[in-house]
Structure formats: C-alpha cells, structure tokens
C-alpha positions in Angstrom: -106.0 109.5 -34.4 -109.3 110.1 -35.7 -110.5 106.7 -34.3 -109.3 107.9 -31.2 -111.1 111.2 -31.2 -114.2 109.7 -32.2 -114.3 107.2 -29.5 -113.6 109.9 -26.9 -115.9 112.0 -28.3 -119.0 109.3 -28.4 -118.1 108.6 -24.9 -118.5 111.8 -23.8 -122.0 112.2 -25.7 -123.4 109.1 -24.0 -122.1 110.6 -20.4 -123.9 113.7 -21.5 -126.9 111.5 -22.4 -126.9 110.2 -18.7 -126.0 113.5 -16.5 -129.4 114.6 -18.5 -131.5 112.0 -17.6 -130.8 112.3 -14.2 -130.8 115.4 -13.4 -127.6 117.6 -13.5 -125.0 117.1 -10.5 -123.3 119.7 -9.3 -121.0 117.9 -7.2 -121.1 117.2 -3.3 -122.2 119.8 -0.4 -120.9 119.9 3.1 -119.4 116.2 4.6 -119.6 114.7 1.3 -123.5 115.2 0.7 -124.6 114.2 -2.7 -127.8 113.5 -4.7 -127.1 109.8 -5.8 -130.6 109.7 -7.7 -132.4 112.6 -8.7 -135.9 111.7 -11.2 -139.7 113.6 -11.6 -142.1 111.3 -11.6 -146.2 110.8 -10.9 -146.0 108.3 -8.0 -143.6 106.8 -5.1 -144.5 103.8 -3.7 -142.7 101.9 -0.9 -140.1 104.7 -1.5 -139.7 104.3 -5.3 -140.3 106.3 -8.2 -143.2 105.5 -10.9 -143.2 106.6 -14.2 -140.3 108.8 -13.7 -139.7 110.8 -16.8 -138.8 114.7 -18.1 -141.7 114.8 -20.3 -145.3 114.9 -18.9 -148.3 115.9 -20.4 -151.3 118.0 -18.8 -152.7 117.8 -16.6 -150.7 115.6 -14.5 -152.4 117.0 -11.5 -149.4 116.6 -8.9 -145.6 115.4 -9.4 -143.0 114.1 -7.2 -139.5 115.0 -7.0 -137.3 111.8 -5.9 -134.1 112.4 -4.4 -131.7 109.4 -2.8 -128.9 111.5 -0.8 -125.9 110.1 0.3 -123.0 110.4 2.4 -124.6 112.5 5.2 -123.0 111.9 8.3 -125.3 113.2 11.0 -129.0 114.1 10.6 -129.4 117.0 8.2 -132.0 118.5 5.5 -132.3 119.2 1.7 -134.3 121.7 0.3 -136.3 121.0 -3.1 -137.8 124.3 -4.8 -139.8 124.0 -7.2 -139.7 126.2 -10.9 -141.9 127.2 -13.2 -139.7 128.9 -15.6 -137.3 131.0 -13.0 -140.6 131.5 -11.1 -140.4 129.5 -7.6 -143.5 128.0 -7.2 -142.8 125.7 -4.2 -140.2 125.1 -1.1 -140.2 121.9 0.8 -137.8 120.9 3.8 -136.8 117.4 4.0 -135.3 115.4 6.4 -132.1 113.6 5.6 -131.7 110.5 8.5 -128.6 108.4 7.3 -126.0 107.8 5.1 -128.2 106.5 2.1 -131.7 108.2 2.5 -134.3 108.1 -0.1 -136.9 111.0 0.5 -139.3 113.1 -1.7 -141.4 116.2 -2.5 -144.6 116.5 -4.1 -146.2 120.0 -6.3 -149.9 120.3 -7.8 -149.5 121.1 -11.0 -152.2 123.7 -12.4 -153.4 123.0 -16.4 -152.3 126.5 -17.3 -148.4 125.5 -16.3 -147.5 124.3 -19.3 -143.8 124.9 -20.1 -140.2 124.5 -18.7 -140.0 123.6 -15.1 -137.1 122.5 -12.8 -136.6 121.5 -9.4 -133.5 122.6 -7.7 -131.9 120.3 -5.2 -130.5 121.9 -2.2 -128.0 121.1 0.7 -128.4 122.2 4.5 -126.7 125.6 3.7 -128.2 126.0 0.6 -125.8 124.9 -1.3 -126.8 123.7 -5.3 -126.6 119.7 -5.5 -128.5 119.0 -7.9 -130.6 120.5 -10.9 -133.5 118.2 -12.4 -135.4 119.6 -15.4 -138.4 118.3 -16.5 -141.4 119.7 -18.8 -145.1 119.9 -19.4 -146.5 119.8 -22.5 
C-alpha cells in the first residue's frame, strides 16, 4: 500500500513539475480552444521559441510570449496581457488562423522591473486559458 501511494504520489509531483514549466492550463475556451504550448522566451525565429525559460536576468531588454493554440475552428483571437506583479503592463490582440496556430507577443522590459511577472493567456471572450509565470532577477 505504501508502494502504491508513493508511486502515485511521485507521479503526481512530476505532472506538477510539467504543468509548471509550461505555463499553467486552465482547460479549453469556446469550440475547444486551447493553449497547446505556452513558454517566455528572448527570441522566435521561423516561428519558434529561443531560450525559452522562467528565469531571466536584467536587463533582458524585450521578451516574447509564445503561444501554439489549437482546436479553433474558424478564425478567432487570443489576448496576451502582460503582468508586472498584478500590474497590467501590456495587451496585445492576436490573430488565431487555423486549427494548430503558432503566434506570439513581444513586451520591453524596463531595468527597474525586476520581480514576479506573468502573462495571462486569453480566449476570444476573454475567457482564462492559460497562465505562464516567469521572473526577473
């Protein structure tokens, strides 16, 4: 039995461990809308992620928030605000154009925003997808 619960247990520490690192799902919006990747990193190029991390150190001068969505089935939007603290520092529409669409957002980061930041990853009617912390030390 306690073989058993210590299995479980592990298992559920290493899915903890991934949910983290990936930002923190909150399930699917409207038609099945989901954020299948959600990372912070300090580049994209040919639509992938550099460097993607949750630490950074300052200044990183400007940061990208990238986001794969899946399962829209029309032409829709996410949202991805930007926090500094529970401060909104940023708002930025994106275009969602098919079923598996890889898109991202971009914020200057000032040398004096050191701290706790988060971006929050929003669904047409701003529903909560997705929550991706990252910090700046």
């Amino acid at each position: 039995m306690k073989r058993t619960f210590a299995g479980i247990f592990g298992l559920l520490v290493i899915l903890g461990v991934v949910v983290v690192s990936q930002g923190i799902s909150h399930g699917q919006g409207p038609g099945g809308l989901s954020v299948a990747e959600g990372k912070i990193c300090s580049d994209v190029v040919d639509r992938e992620c550099l460097n993607a991390n949750t630490r950074f150190a300052v200044p990183p001068d400007r940061l990208f928030c990238f986001t794969r969505i899946v399962g829209a089935e029309n032409p829709t939007s996410v949202t991805h605000v930007w926090y500094y603290g529970d401060k909104e520092r940023a708002r930025v529409n994106l275009k969602v154009g098919s079923s598996n669409w890889r898109t991202y957002s971009s914020k200057r980061i000032q040398a004096h925003e050191i701290g706790e930041w988060h971006v929050d990853v929003l669904g047409p009617e701003g529903r909560l997808l997705m929550v991706i912390p990252f910090e700046i030390h």
